[in-house]
C-alpha positions in Angstrom: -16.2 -77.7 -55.2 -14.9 -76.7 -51.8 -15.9 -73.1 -52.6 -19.5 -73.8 -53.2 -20.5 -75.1 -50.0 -18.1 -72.8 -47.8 -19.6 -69.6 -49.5 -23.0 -70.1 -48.0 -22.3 -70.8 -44.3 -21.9 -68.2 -42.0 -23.5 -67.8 -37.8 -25.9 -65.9 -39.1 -27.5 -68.8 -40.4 -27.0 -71.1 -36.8 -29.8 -69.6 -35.2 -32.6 -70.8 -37.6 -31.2 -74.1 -37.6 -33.9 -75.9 -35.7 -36.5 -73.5 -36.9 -37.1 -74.7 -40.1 -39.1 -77.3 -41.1 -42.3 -78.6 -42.5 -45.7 -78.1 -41.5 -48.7 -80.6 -41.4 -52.1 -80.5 -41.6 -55.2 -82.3 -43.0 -56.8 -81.7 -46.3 -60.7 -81.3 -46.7 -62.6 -82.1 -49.9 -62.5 -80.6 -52.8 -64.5 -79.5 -55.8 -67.0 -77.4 -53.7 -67.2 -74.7 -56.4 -67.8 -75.5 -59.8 -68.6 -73.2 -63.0 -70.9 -74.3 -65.5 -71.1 -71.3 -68.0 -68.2 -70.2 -70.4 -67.0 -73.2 -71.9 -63.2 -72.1 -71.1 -63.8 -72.0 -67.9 -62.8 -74.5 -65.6 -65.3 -77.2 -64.3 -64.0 -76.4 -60.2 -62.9 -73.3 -58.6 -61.8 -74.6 -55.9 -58.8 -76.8 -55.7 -57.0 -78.2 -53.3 -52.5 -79.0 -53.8 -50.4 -81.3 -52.0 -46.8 -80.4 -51.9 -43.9 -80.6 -49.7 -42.7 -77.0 -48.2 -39.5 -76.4 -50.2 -37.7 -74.7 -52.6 -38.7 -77.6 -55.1 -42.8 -76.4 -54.9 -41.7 -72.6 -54.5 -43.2 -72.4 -58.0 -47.3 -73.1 -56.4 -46.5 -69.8 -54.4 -45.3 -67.8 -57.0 -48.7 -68.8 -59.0 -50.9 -67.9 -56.0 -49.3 -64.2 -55.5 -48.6 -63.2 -59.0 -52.1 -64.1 -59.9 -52.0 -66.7 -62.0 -54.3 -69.2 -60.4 -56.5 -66.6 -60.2 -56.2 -65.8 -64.1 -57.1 -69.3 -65.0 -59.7 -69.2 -62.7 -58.7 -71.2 -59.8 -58.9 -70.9 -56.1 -55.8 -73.0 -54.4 -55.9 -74.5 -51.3 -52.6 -76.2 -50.3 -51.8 -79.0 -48.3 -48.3 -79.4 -46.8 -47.1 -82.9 -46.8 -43.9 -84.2 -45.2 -43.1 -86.7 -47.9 -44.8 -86.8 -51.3 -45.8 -90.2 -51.1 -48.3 -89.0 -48.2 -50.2 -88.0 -51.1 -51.2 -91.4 -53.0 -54.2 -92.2 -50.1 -56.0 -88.6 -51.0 -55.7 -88.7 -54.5 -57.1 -91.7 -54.6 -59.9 -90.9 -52.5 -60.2 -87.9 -54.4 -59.9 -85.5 -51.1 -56.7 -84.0 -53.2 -56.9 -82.9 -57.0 -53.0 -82.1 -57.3 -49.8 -83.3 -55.9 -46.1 -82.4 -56.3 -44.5 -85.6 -56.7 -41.0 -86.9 -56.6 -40.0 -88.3 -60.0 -38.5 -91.3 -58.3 -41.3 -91.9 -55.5 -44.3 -91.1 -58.5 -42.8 -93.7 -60.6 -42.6 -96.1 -57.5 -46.2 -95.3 -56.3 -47.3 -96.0 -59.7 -45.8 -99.1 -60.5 -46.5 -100.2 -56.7 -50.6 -99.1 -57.2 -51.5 -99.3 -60.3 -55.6 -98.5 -59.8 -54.0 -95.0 -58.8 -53.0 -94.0 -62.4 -51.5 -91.2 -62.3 -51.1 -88.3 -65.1 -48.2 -85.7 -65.0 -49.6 -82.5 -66.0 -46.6 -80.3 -65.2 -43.1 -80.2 -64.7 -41.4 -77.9 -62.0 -37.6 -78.9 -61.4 -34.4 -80.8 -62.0 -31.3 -81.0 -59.5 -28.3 -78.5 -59.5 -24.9 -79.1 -57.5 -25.3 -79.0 -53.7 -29.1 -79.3 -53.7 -28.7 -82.6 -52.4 -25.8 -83.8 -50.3 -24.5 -86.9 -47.8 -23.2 -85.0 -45.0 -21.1 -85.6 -41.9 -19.8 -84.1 -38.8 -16.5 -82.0 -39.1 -14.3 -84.7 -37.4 -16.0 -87.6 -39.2 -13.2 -90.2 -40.2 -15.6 -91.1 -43.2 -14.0 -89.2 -45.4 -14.7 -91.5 -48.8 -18.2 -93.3 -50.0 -16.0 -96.5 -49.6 -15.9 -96.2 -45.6 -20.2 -96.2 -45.7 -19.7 -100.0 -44.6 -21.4 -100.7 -41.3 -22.2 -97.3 -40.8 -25.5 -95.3 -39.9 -27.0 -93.4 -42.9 -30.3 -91.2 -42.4 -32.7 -90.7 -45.6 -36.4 -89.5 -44.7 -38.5 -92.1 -46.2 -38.0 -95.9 -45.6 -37.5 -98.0 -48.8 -36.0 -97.0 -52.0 -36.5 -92.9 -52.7 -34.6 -90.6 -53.9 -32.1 -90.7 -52.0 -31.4 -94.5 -51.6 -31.4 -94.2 -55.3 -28.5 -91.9 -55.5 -26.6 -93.2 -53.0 -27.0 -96.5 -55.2 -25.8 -95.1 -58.2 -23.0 -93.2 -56.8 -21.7 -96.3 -54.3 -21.5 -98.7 -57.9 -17.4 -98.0 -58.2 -17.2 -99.4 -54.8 -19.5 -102.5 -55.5 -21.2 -101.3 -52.8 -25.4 -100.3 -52.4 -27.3 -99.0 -49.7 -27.3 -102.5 -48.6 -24.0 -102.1 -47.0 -25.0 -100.2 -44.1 -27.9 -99.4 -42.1 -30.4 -97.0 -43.1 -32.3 -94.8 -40.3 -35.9 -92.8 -41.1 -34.7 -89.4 -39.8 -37.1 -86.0 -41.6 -34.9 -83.7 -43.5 -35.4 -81.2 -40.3 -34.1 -83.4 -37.8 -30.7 -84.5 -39.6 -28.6 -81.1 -37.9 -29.5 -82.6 -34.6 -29.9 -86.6 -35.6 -25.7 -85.8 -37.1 -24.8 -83.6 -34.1 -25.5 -85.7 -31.4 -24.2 -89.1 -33.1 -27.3 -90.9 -34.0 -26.1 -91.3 -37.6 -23.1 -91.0 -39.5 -24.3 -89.5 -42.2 -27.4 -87.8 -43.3 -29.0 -87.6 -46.6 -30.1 -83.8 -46.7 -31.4 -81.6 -49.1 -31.8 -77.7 -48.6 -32.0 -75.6 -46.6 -30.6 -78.2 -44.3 -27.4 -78.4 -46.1 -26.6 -74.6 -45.6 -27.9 -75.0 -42.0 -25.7 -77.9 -41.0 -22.6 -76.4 -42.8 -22.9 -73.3 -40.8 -23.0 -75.9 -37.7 -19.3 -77.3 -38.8 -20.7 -80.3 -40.8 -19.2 -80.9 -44.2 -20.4 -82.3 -47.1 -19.1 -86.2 -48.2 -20.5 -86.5 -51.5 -22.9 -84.4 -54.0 -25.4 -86.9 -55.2 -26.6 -84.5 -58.2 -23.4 -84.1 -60.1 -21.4 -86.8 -62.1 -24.1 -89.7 -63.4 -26.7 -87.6 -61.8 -26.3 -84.0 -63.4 -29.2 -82.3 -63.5 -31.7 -85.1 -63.0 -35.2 -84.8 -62.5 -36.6 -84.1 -59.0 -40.2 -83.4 -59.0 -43.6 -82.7 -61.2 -47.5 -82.0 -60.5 -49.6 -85.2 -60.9 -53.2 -85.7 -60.8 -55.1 -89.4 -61.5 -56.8 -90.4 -64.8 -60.3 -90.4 -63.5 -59.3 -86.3 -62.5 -58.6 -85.4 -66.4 -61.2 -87.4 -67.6 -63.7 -85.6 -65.4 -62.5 -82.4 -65.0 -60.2 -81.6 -68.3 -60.5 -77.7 -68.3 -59.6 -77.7 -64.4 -56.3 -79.5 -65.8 -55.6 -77.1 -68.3 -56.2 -74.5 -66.2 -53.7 -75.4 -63.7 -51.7 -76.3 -66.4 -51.6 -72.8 -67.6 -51.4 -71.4 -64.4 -47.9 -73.7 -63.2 -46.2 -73.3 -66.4 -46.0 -69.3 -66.3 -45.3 -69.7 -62.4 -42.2 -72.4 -63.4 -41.2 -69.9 -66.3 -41.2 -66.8 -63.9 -39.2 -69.1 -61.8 -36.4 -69.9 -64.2 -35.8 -66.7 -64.8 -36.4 -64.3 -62.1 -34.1 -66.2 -59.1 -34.4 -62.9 -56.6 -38.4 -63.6 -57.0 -37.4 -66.9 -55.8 -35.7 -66.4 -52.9 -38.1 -63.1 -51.7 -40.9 -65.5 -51.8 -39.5 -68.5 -50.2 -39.9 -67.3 -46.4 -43.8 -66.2 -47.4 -44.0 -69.9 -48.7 -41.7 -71.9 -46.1 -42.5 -69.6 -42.9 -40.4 -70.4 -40.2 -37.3 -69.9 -43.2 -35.6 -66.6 -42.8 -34.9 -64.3 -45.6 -31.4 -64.5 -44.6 -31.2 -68.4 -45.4 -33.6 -67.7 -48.1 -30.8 -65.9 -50.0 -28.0 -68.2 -50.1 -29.4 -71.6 -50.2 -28.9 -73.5 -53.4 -32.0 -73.4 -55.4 -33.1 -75.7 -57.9 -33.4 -75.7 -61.6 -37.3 -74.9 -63.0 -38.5 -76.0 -65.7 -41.9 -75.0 -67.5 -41.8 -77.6 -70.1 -42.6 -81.4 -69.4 -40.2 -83.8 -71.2 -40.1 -87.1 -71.5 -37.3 -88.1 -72.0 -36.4 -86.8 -68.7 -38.7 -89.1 -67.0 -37.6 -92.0 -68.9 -34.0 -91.1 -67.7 -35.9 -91.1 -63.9 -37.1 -94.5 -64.8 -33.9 -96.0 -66.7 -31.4 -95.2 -63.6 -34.3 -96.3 -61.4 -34.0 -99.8 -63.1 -30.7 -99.7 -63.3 -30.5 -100.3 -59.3 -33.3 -102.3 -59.2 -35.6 -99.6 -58.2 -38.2 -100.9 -60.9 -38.7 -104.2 -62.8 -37.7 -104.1 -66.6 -41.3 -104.7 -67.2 -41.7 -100.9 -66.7 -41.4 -99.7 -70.3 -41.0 -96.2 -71.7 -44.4 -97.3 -72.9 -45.7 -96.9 -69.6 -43.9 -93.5 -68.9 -45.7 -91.8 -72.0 -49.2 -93.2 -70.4 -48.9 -91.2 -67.7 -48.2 -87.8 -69.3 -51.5 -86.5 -69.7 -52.5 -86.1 -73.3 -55.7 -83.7 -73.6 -57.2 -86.1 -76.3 -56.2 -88.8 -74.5 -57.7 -87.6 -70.7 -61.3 -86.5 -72.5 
């Protein structure tokens, strides 16, 4: 396990480690073209994507320069976000059509609003080893999740995510939870610096931060995608009910379009990496081509999201009262959305 993390890191990587991050900006409205002839055509042209600037969305990009919005019909306008639940205001006020959405945050944001309603019209990854990491600084005593007691742990989000999810899961041997220690709202960009300089003992980091803060010296205390949580779901496009009902060939059309892009992307990982610094700008093509990539996936399963929603309950992330009745309600059905 060593091996895998030491293989990436090397200076060359240092100098673009406060250079990375995510951008921000506001969305406008959308649906300002429409077609109204051929009836495979989709109702909008123009649509407009919310999605975090990672590896995990690299699949939108590849769509937009190999053509295949364009095929379907589709003009994209994307929206950077910094976390996806920044996306639940616009889609409901229907400034935003589409959203990447971590599994664990969707399911959270759907249980928490329920007038949003969303519908999961795509899949686009699940974790891989060293994707996702709790780090610490080379002469960290912590050298165990049993010593997280007391300490200082940084996640980007406030509230159970993701990450507080896995650290759950993973602390259970020890009778521990995130409970046990204090967690800090530090963005994935600032944890080399927030670590450095001792304002938390531990950051909750996903790439390319991982690569960035092992070239720094930091190593990594625990994978949170491997043992219980091997290969589990990260993230999928959404839209809301009242979207499909409305527009149903603009779905299907971006349907189309995201499942060649996740296909190209699960097989073709040197496209991956050559179009991650077009898609993530301030990422070189150096860190590009060692960072730990995802796994893509171009089909949407369910039982994968019902796994999402079992080990979220597990951990008291969601109430029993969440069935897997409810999970297959929000995978789109075309019958179903018309």
């Amino acid at each position: 396990m060593k091996g895998l993390y030491l293989r990436r890191v090397g200076p060359v990587l240092a100098a673009v480690a406060l250079a990375v991050g995510v951008a921000a900006c506001s969305s406008s409205s959308t649906g300002s073209g429409t077609t109204t002839s051929a009836s495979n055509k989709p109702e909008l042209t123009n649509i407009t994507v919310g999605m975090l600037v990672d590896a995990d969305a690299i699949a939108a990009q590849i769509a937009i320069d190999q053509g295949f919005f364009k095929e379907e019909g589709l003009n994209v306008k994307i929206v950077p976000e910094t976390t996806t639940n920044q996306a639940t205001p616009q889609l409901l006020a229907h400034t935003m059509d589409f959203s990447m959405e971590n599994d664990v945050g969707m399911f959270q944001q759907e249980y928490m609003h329920p007038n949003l309603q969303l519908q999961i019209v795509a899949d686009e990854d699940q974790g891989t080893p060293g994707l996702n990491v709790l780090m610490v600084k080379k002469d960290s005593t912590i050298t165990s999740l049993s010593q997280l007691k007391g300490v200082k742990v940084g996640y980007p989000a406030p509230g159970f995510n993701f990450g507080a999810m896995s650290t759950d899961v993973l602390l259970e041997p020890y009778h521990m939870s995130t409970k046990s220690f204090t967690s800090v709202v530090v963005p994935f960009a600032d944890d080399p610096a927030e670590l450095a300089d001792g304002d938390i003992d531990v950051a909750y980091t996903t790439e390319p931060f991982v690569t960035i803060m092992e070239s720094q010296g930091a190593r990594v205390l625990s994978d949170t995608l491997t043992g219980p949580l091997a290969g589990f779901p990260v993230a999928c496009w959404v839209t809301t009910k009242s979207f499909t009902q409305k527009y149903p060939k603009t779905v299907a059309a971006f349907q189309a379009a995201m499942e060649k892009a996740t296909a190209l992307a699960a097989t073709d990982t040197p496209l991956v990496r050559q179009e991650l610094p077009k898609f993530v700008k301030t990422m070189k093509p150096t860190l590009a081509s060692v960072i730990t990539l995802p796994t893509f996936n171009s089909t949407l399963s369910v039982a994968r999201l019902e796994r999402v929603v079992a080990t979220m309950q597990s951990v008291g992330g969601l109430p029993a009262s969440f069935t897997n009745a409810d999970v297959q309600a929000m995978v789109y059905s075309p019958s179903a959305g018309s």
